[in-house]
Structure formats: structure tokens, C-alpha cells
N, C-alpha and C positions, 0 to 999 in steps of 0.2 A: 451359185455364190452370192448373187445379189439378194435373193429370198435369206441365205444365212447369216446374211450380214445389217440385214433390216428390220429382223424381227425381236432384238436387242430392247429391253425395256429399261433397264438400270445401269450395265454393263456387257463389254464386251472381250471377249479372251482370244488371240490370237498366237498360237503355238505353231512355230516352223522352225524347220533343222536348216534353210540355205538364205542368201544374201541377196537381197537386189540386186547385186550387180551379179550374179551365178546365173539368172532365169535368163532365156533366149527373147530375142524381140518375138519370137509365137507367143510367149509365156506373158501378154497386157494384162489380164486381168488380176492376176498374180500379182503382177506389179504395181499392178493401181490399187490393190488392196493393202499391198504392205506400206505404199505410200500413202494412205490412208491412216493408219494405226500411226505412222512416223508424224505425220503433220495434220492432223482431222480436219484442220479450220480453212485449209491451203484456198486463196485464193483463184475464181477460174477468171475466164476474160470477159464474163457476164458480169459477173460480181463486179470487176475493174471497172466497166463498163459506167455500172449504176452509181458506184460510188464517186467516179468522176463529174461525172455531171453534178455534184454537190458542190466541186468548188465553185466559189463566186468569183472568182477572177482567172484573168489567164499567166497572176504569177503563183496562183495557188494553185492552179491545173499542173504549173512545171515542176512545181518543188513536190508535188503528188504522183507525178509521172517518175521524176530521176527513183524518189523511193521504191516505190514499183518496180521500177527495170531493175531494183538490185535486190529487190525481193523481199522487202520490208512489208511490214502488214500495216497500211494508213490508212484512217478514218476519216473525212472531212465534217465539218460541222458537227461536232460532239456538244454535247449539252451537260454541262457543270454547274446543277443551280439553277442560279436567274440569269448565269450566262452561256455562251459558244465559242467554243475553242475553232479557228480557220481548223486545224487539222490533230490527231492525236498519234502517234506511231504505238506499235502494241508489241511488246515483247510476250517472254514468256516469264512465269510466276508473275505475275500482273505485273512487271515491267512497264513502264508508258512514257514518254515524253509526248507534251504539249508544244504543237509550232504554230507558231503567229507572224502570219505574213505581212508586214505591214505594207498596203500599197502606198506612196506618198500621195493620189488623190484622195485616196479615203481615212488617210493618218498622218495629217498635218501637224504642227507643232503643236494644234490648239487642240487638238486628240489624245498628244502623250501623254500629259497628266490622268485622265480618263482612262489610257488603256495600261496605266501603271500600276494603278487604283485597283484594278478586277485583277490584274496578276496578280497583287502582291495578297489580293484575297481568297484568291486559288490556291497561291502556293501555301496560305496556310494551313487549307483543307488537302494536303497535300503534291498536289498536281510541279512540275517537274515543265517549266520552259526554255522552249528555244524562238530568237525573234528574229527575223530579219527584214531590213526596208528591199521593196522590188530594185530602186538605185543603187544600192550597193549589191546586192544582187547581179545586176545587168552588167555592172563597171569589173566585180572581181568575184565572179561567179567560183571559177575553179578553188578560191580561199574559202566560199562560203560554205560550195559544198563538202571541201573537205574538213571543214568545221565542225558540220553539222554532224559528219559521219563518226568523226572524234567524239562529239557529244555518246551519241548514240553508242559507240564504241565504252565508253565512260559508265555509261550504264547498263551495259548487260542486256543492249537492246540489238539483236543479230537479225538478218534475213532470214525466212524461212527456207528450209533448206531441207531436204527428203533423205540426203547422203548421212546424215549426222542424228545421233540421239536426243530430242525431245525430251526437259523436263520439265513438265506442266502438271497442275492439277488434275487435267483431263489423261493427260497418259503416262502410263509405266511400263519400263520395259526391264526384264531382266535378260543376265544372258547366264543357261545354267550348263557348268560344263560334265559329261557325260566320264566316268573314270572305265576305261576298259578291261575288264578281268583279263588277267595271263590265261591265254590256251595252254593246254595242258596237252604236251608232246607224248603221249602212253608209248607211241612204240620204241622211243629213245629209253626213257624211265624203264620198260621193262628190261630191254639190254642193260640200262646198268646195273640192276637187281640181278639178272642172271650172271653176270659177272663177277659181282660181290661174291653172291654166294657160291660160285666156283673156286675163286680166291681162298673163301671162306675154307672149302672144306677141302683143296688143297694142305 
């Protein structure tokens, strides 16, 4: 399976008649396969790993983690131009929201002007922000994250997720359904034929 599934140079075609949830826990590599074709890009806990250590703070480590655990696909330190976004969330059909942590040691008032400036010139190249101070963070966390998820919600920006169909550039999936020809009962059919024609010639 792994040799059939690696040696793909353009594209790859995946025809099956059963369901991820039909295959038995023997049946992994099945699984991992079809959950492969459902989400290609799925994050492992290497990847999580590497990309964590990108943020620069530890309120950008947290609002990088809460995504994570709900299975959000986030980027730290993206580069836009001549600047860097804290973080980028990634939907699907290039979906994206930009978040901006602000810490208050490193985003004072004498900052805002500056950090208002490269948004408002992002957002014309079209990038999509969300910002929040660590302070209001730390004071009403539960408001903020359900803010953000609102946001994310707002835009068509979902977790990734293996149970549900994928529409990306990268994958297609159709479902084709199969029409079953009528069996054909011969030894009833013959009895009504001799039938008839007993009738018949009655």
C-alpha cells in the first residue's frame, strides 16, 4: 500500500465501495489511507511540535495551542511582504485568517499606531484580521475565545476533521451510486406462461 500510494507523480485516484467507520480496528492502514485522501495536509505531533516553537511568546504559544486542540490548522510567523503576521489560521479553498497577539510589553500605546499601519496595509493586499491584547485575554479569556471561534466560524474557517468531506483544490471526492438491475425470477415467469396458455387454449 505504501509503494501504491508514493509513486503518484501528478495525481492520485482512490476508489472504495465502504466507510471509515465499516473497517475493524485490524483494518489501520485502510484507515490511514482513507484518512489521507479526506484531509492530505492533517497535521502529526512532529509538525505541532516544530511549529510551536515558532511562537514568540507564551500568549502566542496559548492561543496556538487552544487552536490545535480543536483542530484548526495554524501557522506561526507567516511572512506577508516586508512583514510577519504572530499567527495565520488556514481553512479550506484558501480560507485564512490573520491573528495578532498583542503582548502589552511589546505593544504599548506607542506601538498602536505602527501596528495599525501594516494592518491596514495587509488588509488591502487582502489578508482578514483578528487581534487581541494578552490582558484582556488573561481577564476574559472564555469571551475572547469564543470570539475568535465566532470569527473563524464567520468565515468558513472549520477544524480539520477526517469524518466529513473535504473541499479543497487538492481533493475531490465523488460518491457514485451503483442502480441494481431486477433478477429475473425464470421459474415463476415460466409458470405464468404455462398458465396462460392453458387458459389460452382452454
Amino acid at each position: 500500500m505504501n509503494v501504491a500510494a508514493s509513486r503518484a507523480r501528478d495525481r492520485m485516484y482512490l476508489v472504495r465501495s465502504i466507510e471509515l467507520d465499516e473497517l475493524s480496528q485490524a483494518d489501520h492502514y485502510r484507515a490511514e489511507l482513507i484518512k489521507h485522501f479526506q484531509a492530505p495536509f492533517m497535521q502529526n505531533e512532529e509538525q505541532v511540535a516544530d511549529l510551536r516553537d515558532k511562537c514568540e511568546s507564551p500568549f502566542e504559544t496559548e492561543v496556538f495551542n487552544l487552536l490545535v486542540e480543536r483542530g484548526y490548522r495554524v501557522v506561526p510567523q507567516v511572512k506577508a511582504g516586508a512583514y510577519r503576521i504572530d499567527m495565520v489560521v488556514e481553512g479550506e479553498n484558501d480560507n485564512s485568517l490573520a491573528i495578532e497577539c498583542d503582548g502589552d510589553r511589546y505593544h504599548g500605546p506607542d506601538k498602536w499606531d505602527s501596528d495599525m499601519q501594516r494592518q491596514r496595509i495587509l488588509e488591502r493586499a487582502g489578508w482578514k484580521f483578528w487581534r487581541c491584547f494578552a490582558s484582556t485575554f488573561v481577564t476574559r479569556k472564555k469571551e475572547v475565545i469564543q470570539d475568535l471561534l465566532a470569527e473563524l466560524e464567520r468565515l468558513e474557517i472549520y477544524p480539520i476533521t477526517t469524518d466529513t468531506a473535504h473541499s479543497s483544490s487538492y481533493v475531490e471526492s465523488r460518491i457514485v451510486n451503483t442502480v441494481e438491475e431486477p433478477i429475473l425470477d425464470i421459474e415463476t415467469d415460466i409458470d405464468t406462461n404455462i398458465d396462460s396458455e392453458t387458459e389460452t387454449d382452454a
